[in-house]
C-alpha positions in Angstrom: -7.7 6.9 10.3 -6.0 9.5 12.2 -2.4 9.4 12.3 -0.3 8.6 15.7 2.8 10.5 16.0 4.4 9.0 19.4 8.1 9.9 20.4 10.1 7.5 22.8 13.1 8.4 24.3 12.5 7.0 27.5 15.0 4.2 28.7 13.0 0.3 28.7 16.5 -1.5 28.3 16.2 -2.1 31.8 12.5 -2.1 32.8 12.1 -5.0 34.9 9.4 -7.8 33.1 7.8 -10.8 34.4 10.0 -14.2 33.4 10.9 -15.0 30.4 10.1 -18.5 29.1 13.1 -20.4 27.7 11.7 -22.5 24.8 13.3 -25.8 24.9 13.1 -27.5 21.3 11.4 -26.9 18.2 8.1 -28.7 19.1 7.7 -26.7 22.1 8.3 -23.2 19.4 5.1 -24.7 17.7 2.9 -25.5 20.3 3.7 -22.1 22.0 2.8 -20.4 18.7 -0.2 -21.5 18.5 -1.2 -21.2 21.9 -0.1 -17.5 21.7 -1.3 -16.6 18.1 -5.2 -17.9 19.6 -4.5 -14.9 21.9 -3.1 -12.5 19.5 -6.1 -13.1 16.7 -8.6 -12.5 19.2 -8.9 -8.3 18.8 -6.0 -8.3 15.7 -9.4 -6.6 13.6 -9.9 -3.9 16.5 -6.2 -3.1 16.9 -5.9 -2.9 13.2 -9.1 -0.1 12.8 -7.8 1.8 15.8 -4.5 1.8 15.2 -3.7 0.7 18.6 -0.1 -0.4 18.9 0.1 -3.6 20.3 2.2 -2.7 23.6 0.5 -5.6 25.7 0.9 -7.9 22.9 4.0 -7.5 22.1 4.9 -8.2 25.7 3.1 -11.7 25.7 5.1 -12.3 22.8 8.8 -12.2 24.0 7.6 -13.6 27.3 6.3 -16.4 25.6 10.1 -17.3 24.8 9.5 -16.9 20.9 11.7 -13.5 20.2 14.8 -16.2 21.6 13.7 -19.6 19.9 17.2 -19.0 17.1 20.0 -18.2 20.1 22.2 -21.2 19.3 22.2 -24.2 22.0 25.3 -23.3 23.4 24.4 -20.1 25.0 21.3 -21.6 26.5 18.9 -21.2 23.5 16.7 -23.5 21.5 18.5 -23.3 17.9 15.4 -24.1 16.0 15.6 -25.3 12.8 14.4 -22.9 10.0 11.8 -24.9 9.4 10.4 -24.4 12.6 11.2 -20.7 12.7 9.0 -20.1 9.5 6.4 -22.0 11.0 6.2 -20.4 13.9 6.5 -16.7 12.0 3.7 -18.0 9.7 1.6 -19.2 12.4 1.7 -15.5 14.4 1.1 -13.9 11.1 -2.1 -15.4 10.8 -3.2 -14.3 13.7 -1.9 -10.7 13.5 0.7 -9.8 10.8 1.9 -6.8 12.5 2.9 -9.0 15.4 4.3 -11.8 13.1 6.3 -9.0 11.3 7.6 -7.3 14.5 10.5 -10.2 15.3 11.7 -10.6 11.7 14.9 -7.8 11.7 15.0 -9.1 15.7 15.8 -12.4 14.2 18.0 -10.9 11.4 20.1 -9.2 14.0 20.4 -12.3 16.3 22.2 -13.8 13.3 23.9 -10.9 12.7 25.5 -11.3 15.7 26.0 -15.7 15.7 27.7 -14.3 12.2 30.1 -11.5 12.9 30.1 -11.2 16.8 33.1 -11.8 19.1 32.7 -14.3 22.4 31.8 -11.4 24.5 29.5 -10.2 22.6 27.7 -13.2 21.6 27.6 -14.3 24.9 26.1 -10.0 26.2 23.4 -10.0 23.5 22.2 -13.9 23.6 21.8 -13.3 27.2 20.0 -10.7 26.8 17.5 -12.2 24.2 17.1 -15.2 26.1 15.7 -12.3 29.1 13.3 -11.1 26.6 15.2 -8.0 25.1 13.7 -7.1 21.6 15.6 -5.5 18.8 14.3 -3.1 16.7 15.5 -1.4 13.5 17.2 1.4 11.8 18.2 0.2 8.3 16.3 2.0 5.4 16.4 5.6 4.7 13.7 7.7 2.7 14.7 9.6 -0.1 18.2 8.1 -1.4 19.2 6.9 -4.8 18.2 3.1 -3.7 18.1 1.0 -0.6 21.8 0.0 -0.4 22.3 4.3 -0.6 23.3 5.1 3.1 23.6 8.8 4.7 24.0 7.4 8.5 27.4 7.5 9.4 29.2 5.2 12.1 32.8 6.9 13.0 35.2 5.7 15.6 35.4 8.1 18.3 38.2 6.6 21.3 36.6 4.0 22.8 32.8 4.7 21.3 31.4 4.9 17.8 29.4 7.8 17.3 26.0 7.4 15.0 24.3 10.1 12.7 21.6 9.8 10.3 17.9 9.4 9.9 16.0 6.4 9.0 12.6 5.3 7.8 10.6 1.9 7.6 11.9 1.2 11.4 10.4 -2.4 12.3 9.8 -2.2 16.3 12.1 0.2 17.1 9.6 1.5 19.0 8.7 -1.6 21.4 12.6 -2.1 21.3 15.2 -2.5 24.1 17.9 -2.2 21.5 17.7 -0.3 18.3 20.5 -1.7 15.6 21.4 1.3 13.5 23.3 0.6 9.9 25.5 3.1 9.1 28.9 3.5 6.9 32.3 4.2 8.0 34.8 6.3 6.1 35.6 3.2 3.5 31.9 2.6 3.5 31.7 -0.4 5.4 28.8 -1.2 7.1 28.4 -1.5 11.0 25.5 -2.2 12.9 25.3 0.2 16.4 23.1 -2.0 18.6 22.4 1.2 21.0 19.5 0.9 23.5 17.0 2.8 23.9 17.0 6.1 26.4 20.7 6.8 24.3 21.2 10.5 24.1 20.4 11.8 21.4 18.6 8.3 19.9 14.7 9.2 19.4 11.9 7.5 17.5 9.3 8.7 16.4 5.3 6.8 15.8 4.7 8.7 12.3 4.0 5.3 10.1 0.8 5.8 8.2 1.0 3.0 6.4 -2.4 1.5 5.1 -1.1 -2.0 6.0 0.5 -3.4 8.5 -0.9 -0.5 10.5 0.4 -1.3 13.7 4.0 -2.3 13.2 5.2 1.2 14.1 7.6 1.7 11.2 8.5 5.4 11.4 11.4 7.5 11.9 15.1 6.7 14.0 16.8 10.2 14.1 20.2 9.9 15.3 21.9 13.0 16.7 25.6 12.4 17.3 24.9 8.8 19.2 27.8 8.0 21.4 27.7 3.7 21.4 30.3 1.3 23.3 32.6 -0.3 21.1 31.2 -3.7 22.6 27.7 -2.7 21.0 29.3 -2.1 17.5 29.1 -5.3 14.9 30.8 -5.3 11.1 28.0 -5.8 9.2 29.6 -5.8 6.2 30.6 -8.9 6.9 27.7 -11.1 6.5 27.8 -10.0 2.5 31.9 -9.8 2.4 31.6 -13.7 2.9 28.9 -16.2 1.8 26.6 -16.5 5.1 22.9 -17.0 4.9 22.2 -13.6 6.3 20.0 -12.9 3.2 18.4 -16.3 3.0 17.1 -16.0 5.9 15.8 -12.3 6.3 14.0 -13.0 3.0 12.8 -16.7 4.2 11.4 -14.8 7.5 9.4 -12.4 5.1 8.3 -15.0 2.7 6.7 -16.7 6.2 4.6 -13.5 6.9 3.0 -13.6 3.6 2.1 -17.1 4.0 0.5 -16.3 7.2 -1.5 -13.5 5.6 -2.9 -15.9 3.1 -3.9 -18.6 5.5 -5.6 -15.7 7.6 -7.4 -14.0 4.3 -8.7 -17.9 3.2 -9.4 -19.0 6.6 -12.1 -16.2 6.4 -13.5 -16.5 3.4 -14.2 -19.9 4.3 -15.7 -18.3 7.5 -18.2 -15.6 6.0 -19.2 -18.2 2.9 -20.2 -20.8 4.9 -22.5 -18.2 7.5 -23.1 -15.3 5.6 -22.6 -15.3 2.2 -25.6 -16.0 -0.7 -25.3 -17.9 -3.8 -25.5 -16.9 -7.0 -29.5 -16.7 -8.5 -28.5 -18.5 -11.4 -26.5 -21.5 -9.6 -29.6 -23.3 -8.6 -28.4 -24.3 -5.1 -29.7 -22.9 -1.1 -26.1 -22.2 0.3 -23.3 -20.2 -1.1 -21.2 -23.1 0.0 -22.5 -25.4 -2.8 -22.1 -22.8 -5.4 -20.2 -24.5 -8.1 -18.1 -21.8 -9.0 -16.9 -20.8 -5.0 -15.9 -24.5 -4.7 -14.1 -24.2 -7.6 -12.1 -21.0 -6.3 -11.8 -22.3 -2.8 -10.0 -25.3 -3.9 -7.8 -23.0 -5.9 -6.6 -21.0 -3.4 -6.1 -23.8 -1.3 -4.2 -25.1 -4.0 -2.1 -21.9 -4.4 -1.3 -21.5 -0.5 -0.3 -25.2 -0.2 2.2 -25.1 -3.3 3.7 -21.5 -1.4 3.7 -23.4 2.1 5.4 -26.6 0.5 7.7 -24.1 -1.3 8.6 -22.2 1.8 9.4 -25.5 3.9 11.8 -26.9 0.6 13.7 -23.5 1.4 14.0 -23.8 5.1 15.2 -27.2 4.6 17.7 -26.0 2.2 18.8 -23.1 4.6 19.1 -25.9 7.3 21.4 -28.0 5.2 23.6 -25.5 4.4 23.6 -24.0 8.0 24.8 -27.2 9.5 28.1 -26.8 7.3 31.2 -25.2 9.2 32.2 -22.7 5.5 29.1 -22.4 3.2 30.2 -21.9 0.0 29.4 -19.1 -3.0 27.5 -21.9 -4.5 25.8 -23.3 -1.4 24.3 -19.7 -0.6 23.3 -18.9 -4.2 21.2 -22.3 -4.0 19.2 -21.0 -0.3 18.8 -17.3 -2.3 17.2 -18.9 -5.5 15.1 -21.8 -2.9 13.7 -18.6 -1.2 13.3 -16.7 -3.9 10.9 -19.5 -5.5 9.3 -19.5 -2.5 8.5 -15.7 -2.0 7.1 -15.4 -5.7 4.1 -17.8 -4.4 3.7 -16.4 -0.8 3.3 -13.3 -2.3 1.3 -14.1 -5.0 -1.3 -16.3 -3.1 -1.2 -13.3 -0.6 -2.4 -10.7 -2.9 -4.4 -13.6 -4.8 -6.4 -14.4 -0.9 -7.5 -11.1 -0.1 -8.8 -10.3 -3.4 -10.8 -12.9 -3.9 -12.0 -13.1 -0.4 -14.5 -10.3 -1.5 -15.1 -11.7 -4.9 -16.5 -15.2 -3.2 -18.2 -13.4 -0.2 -20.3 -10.6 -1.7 -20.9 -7.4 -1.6 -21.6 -7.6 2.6 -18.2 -8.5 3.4 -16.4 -4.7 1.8 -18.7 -3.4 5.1 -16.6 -1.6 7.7 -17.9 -3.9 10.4 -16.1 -6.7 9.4 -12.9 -5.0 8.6 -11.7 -7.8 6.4 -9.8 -5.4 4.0 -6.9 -5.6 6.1 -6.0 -9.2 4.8 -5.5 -7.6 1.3 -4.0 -3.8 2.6 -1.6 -5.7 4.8 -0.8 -8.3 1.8 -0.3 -5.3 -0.5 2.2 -3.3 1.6 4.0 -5.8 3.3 4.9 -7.5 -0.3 6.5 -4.0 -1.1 9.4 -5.0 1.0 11.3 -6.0 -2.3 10.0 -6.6 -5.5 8.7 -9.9 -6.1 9.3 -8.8 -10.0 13.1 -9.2 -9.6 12.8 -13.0 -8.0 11.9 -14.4 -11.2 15.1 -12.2 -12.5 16.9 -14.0 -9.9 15.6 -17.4 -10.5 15.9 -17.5 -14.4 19.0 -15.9 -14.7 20.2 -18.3 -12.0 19.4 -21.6 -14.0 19.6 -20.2 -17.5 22.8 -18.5 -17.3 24.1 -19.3 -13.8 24.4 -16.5 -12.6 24.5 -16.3 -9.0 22.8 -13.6 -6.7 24.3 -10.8 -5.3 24.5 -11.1 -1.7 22.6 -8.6 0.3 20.1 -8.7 2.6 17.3 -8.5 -0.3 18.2 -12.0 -1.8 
């Protein structure tokens, strides 16, 4: 696979697009997801061998209304629940998990700003969601001491802030209208620069060469003395200061992406077993489909992705609870961190789990290039890497033996 290294600093903040759909309600988030993931599945396998980034795609996607489904209801959006919202994430992602991952930091930073912004603000930025504007990323950073290590700076400057730094693992920056930068201050606070693309001295740069999750586009955000409005500038520090469910929900939104990557990586194997697989010699039997043994690992990964599914909708529901409370408490957020954090040890696992055994139950002709099915497992494997599913069982034991609650961050 040859490697795409594509700068953008052109400006597409203000590229004119078709209308924007405004989803009205959380059955209309569903029915739209599906409608658009049938699109989106339909070349996902071609885009994923070619590396093509999905620039038509992406733009069906926020016209379809989705990117804006969590702008509350009183600045014109839908306020889904979160049970909708990882429905809707899960249904995309089974159709293309690139695409599915694209919106989670856009929906991250929507909170982000519901959380810490003032009036003006909220009412700028939901405005411009609801007119299809995407977010991006600039969070992570290669080569620090861990991921809460920051060398991007955010210093007042008059009326601006000016941003400097380099970051890595940048989600959509590339198809983004904004590009949210973290960075510390002098106290080391965070702040989150929303600049839009075109800034001076803003450039990102295509050089993700990921083996999963190929066409995401999570490269480089070099930051060369960034001037950014004060009135683009949120305290993101805030939304861990004080118990929010900031984390909750970035992790619930990643947890919904893995889910999706197991119902694609079954949905398959049910597909190639029932028209091209062969049974075993010694099973007796004329289809693969009858083969004792399959049926007995089909109805185990269904069993697996059912108890993840029914684990990630518990969560939501817990995150929904808690959101319609005016002051969550300590308490009320450590409960959505741990509910989430049960959840993501199954997506994960029945992620991995999926496209392992899709090659175990279909035989030897479904490893052929043609078919291209290793990218259920490859995109499985690195998307998982986000955090490591190792420390939720930390988080979950040490949470009901000896009540201890998580740290808040954007991890848990």
């Amino acid at each position: 696979m040859a490697e795409v290294d594509e700068t953008v600093s052109s400006n597409t903040a203000g590229t004119d697009r078709p209308a924007v759909r405004v989803i009205a309600d959380d059955a209309q988030a569903i029915a739209v997801a599906h409608e658009l993931a049938a699109r989106l599945a339909q070349d996902a396998a071609t885009r994923d061998v070619q590396r093509r980034l999905p620039r038509e795609e992406i733009e069906w996607f926020s016209q379809s209304g989705l990117w804006a489904i969590t702008v509350p209801k009183e600045y014109g959006g839908a306020g889904v629940s979160f049970v909708t919202l990882t429905e809707v994430v899960k249904i995309v992602s089974a159709a293309d998990s690139s695409l599915g991952q694209l919106p989670q930091n856009h929906f991250g930073l929507v909170d982000v700003i519901a959380l810490t912004g003032s009036p003006e603000q909220k009412k700028y930025f939901f405005s411009q969601v609801l007119a299809g504007r995407r977010f991006g990323n600039g969070f992570s950073e290669k080569g620090t001491k861990n991921v809460l290590d920051l060398k991007t700076t955010v210093t007042r400057d008059g009326d601006d802030y000016v941003v400097n730094g380099t970051k890595f693992y940048a989600t959509g920056a590339l198809f983004a209208d904004f590009v949210p930068v973290l960075g510390l201050d002098s106290e080391r606070k965070g702040w989150l620069a929303y600049i839009p693309q075109g800034t001076q001295g803003l450039t990102v740069i295509d050089d993700w060469s990921g083996f999963g999750q190929r066409t995401t586009a999570s490269g480089t955000v070099v930051l060369d003395s960034v001037r950014v409005p004060a009135s683009h500038v949120l305290p993101a520090h805030r939304v861990s200061d004080f118990p929010t469910l900031n984390g909750p929900v970035s992790q619930i939104i990643q947890a919904a992406i893995d889910a999706g990557i197991a119902k694609a990586a079954i949905d398959d194997t049910l597909t190639f077993v029932r028209s091209r697989s062969r049974p075993w010699i010694d099973s007796g039997v004329e289809r693969a489909s009858d083969d004792p043994l399959t049926v007995r690992e089909i109805g185990h990964l269904h069993i697996q992705l059912h108890a993840a599914e029914a684990l990630l909708e518990r969560a939501a529901r817990v995150i929904d609870d808690i959101a319609a409370k005016a002051e969550p408490t300590e308490d009320d957020i450590a409960r959505a961190s741990v509910a989430v954090g049960e959840a993501k040890v199954l997506t994960t696992e029945v992620a991995l789990l999926a496209g392992e055994k899709l090659f175990e139950l279909s035989g030897t002709q479904s490893t052929l290039s043609e078919h291209n099915l290793d990218r259920h497992w490859r995109n499985a494997r690195v998307h998982t890497l986000h955090d490591p599913v190792r420390w939720k069982y930390h988080l979950v034991g040490n949470y009901y033996l000896n009540g201890v609650k998580p740290v808040r961050h954007p991890w848990n």
